[in-house]
N, C-alpha and C positions, 0 to 999 in steps of 0.2 A: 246042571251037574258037571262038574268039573274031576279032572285026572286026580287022582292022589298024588302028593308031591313027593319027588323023587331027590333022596342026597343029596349034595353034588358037592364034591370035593374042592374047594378053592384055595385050597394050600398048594406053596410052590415046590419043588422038590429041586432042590440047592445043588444036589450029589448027579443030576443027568448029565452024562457028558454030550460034550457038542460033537456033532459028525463032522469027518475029516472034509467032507465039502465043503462047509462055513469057514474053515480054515485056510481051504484052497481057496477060495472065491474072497476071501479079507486078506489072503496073502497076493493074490493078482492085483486087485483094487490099490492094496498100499505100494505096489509095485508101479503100477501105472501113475498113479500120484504123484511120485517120485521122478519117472523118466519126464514128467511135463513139469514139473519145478527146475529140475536140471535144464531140458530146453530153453524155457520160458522163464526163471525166475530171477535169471542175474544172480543167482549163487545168492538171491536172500532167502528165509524163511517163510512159511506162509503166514501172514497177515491179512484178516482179511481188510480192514478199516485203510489200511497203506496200502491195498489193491485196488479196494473201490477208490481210493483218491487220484491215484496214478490214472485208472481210467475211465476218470472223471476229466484231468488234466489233459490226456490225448483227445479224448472227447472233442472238447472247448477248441482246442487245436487244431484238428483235424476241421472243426466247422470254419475257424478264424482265417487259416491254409482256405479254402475252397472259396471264400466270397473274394479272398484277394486275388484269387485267381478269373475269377469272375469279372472284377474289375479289369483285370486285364483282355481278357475275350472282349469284353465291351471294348476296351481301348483297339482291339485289331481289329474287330467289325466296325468300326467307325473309319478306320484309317485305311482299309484293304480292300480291295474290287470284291464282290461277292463270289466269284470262282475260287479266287486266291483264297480267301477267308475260309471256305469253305477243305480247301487241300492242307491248310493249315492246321484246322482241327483235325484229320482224320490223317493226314500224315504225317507232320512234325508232331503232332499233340496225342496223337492215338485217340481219339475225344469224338466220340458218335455226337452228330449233329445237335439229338435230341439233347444230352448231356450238356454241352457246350450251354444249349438255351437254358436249361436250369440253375444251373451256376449262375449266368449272366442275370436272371429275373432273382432269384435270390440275393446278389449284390445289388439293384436296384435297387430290393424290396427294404434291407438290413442297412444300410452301405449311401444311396439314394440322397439327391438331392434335400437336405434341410436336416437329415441324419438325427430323427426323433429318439430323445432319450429313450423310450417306451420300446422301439424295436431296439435298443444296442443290449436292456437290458434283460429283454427277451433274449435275446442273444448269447449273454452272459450265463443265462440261466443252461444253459447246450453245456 
């Protein structure tokens, strides 16, 4: 035996107005929206499709930047006493040791002797 079913009103009511918190809290929102476009937006509009491509483009960049750098670690570790090499990263370079080796094995890996299509376009893909 079951409850007897009870109304239930599912109509909207057009006429409620909205409480001045929803107001305050979309007028913050669209406020803070705006200080970070101004910061960050180079004075364009928001797009998102020209955002994601831009940092798409740093992306790719930013990985392209890092294994050349790599290459280059490699070239000082090859050429430099291991003290040296070592004062190198950590104070011309600011470059904690562990960092330095990642870079370096990353340009091996991407970069590396016989430079297989298959890693440049793995690569490509970043």
């Amino acid at each position: 035996m079951g409850r007897t079913k009870s109304p239930v009103n599912t109509e909207l009511n057009v006429e409620v107005p909205l409480s001045d918190n929803i107001n305050v809290n979309l007028n913050a929102m669209t406020q803070h929206r705006m200080e970070i476009m101004q910061q960050f937006g180079d004075g364009l509009p928001y797009e998102r499709d020209r955002i994601v491509h831009e940092a798409r483009f740093y992306m790719a960049q930013s990985a392209e930047s890092m294994l050349e750098a790599g290459k280059r670690l490699i070239i000082l570790k090859e050429n430099e006493p291991h003290g040296d090499f070592t004062n190198i990263l950590e104070n011309e370079l600011g470059l904690a040791p562990q960092v330095a080796r990642r870079m370096m094995q990353a340009s091996m890996k991407f970069l590396g002797e016989g430079d297989e299509p298959t890693k440049r376009s793995t690569l490509s893909v970043l």
